[in-house]
C-alpha positions as CSV (number, residue, x, y, z in Angstrom):
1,X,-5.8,4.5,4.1
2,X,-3.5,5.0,1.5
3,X,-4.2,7.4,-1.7
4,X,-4.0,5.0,-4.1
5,X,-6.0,2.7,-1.8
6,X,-8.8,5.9,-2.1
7,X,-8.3,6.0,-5.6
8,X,-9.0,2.5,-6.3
9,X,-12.2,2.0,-4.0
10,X,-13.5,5.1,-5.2
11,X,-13.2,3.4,-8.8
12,X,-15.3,0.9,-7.8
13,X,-17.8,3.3,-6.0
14,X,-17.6,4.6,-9.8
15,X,-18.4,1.2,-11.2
16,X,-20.9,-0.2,-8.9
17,X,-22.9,3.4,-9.7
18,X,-22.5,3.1,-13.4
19,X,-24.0,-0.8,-13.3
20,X,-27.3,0.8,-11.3
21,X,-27.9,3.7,-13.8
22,X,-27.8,0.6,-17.0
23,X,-24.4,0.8,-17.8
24,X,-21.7,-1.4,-18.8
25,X,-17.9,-1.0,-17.3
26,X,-15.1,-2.3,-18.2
27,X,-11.6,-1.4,-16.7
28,X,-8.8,-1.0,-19.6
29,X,-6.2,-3.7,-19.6
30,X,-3.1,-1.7,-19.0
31,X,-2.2,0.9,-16.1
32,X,-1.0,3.5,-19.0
33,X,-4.7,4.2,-20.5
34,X,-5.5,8.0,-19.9
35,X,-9.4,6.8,-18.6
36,X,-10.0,4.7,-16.0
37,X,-13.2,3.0,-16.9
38,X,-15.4,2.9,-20.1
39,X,-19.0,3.1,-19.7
40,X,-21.2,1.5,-22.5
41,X,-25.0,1.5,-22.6
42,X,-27.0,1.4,-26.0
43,X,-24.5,1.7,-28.4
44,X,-23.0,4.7,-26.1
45,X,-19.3,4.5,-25.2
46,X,-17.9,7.1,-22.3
47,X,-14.2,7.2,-21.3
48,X,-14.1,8.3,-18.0
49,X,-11.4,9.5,-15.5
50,X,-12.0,9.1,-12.0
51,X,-11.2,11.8,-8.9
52,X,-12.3,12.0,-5.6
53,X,-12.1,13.8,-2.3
54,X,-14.5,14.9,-0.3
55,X,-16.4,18.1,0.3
56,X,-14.3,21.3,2.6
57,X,-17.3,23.1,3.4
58,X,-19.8,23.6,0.7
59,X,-17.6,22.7,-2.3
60,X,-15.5,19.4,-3.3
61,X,-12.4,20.6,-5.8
62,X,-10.2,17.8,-7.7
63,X,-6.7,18.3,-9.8
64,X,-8.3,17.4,-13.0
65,X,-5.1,16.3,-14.5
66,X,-2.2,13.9,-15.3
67,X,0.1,13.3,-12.6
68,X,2.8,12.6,-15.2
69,X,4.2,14.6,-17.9
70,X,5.6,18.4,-18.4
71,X,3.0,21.0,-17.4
72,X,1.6,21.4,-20.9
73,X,1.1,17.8,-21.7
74,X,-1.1,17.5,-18.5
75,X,-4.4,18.7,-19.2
76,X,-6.5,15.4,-20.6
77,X,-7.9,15.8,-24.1
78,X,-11.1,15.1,-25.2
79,X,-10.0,12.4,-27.7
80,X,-8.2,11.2,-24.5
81,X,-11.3,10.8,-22.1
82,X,-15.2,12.2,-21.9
83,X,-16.4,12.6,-18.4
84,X,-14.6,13.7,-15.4
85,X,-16.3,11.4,-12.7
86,X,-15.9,13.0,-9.6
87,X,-16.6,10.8,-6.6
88,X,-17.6,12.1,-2.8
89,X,-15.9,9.4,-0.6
90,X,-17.7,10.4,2.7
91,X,-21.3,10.8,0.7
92,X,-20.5,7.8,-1.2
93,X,-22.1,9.4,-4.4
94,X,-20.4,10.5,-7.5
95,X,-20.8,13.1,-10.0
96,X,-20.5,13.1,-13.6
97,X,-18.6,16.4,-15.7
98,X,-18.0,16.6,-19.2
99,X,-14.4,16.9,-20.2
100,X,-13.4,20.4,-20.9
101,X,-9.8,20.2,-20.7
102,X,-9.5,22.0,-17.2
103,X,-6.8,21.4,-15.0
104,X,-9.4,21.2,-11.7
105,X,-13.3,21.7,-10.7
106,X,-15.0,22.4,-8.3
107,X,-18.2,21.5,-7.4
108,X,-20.6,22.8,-4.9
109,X,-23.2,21.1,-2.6
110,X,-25.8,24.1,-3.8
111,X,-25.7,27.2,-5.3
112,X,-23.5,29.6,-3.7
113,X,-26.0,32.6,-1.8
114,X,-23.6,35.2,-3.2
115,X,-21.2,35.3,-6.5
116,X,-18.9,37.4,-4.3
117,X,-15.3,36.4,-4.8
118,X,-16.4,34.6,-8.5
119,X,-15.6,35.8,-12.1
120,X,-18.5,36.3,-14.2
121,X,-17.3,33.9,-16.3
122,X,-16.4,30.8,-13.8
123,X,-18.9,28.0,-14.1
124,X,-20.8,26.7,-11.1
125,X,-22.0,23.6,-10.9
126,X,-23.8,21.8,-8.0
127,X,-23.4,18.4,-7.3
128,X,-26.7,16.9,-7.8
129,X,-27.6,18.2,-11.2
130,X,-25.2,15.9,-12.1
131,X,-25.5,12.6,-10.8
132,X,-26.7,10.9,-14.1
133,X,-23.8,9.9,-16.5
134,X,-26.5,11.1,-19.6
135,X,-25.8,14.7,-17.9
136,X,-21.9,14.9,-18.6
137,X,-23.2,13.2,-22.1
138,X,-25.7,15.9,-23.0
C-alpha cells in the first residue's frame, strides 16, 4: 500500500473515531487547507492534521510538518491547525496532541522505566492519556 493510500485510510480511521466520541467532521473542500479534518461538537471547532505510522518498539514518532515549503515556513501554526491527530495503523487507535508548533512527536506506549538518554525538559507523553479529542483541547 501506497503512502498516500496510508494517509488517506488513516484519515478516515480519524473520522470514524471522531463520529464515536460525538463529534462532527467535515473534510475541507480543497487539497491546499493546512488541516485535514475539522471536528465540531457543541459549539467547539478543532482543525486537525493527521499523521500516522506505527509503533518501533515502545514509541510511535511522526514529522509533524509541511511537506511543502522552505524549512522555516514548515512548522504548522496554531492559527493554521489545533490538534496533531496521530493515528496507530497496526492498533487502529489514534491519539490526539495539541499543536505546539513542533516539527515531530513522539509518543510512547507507557512511561519510559528510565529518563536515561532524555533532556529534562523533553515532554513524554503516552499514548493512551490521550485518546479523547477533549485532551488535546484542554
Amino acid at each position: 500500500m501506497s503512502l498516500v493510500v496510508k494517509g488517506i485510510s488513516s484519515e478516515y480511521e480519524v473520522i470514524a473515531d471522531l463520529i464515536k466520541q460525538g463529534y462532527t467532521p467535515s473534510i475541507p473542500a480543497l487539497p491546499t487547507s493546512p488541516y485535514d479534518i475539522i471536528a465540531e461538537k457543541a459549539g467547539a471547532m478543532y482543525k486537525i492534521q493527521v499523521k500516522s505510522s506505527v509503533f518501533e518498539g515502545n514509541k510511535i514518532s511522526v514529522h509533524t510538518r509541511k511537506s511543502n515549503g522552505n524549512k522555516d515556513e514548515r512548522r504548522y501554526t496554531t492559527q493554521e491547525i489545533d490538534i496533531i491527530a496521530i493515528h496507530d495503523r497496526e492498533g487502529k487507535r489514534t491519539a490526539y496532541i495539541p499543536n505546539e508548533g513542533l516539527t515531530k512527536l513522539t509518543i510512547y506506549s507507557e512511561l519510559p522505566k528510565s529518563r536515561n538518554g532524555y533532556r529534562k525538559d523533553d515532554v513524554i507523553r503516552v499514548f493512551d492519556e490521550y485518546r479523547e479529542i477533549g485532551q488535546a483541547s484542554a
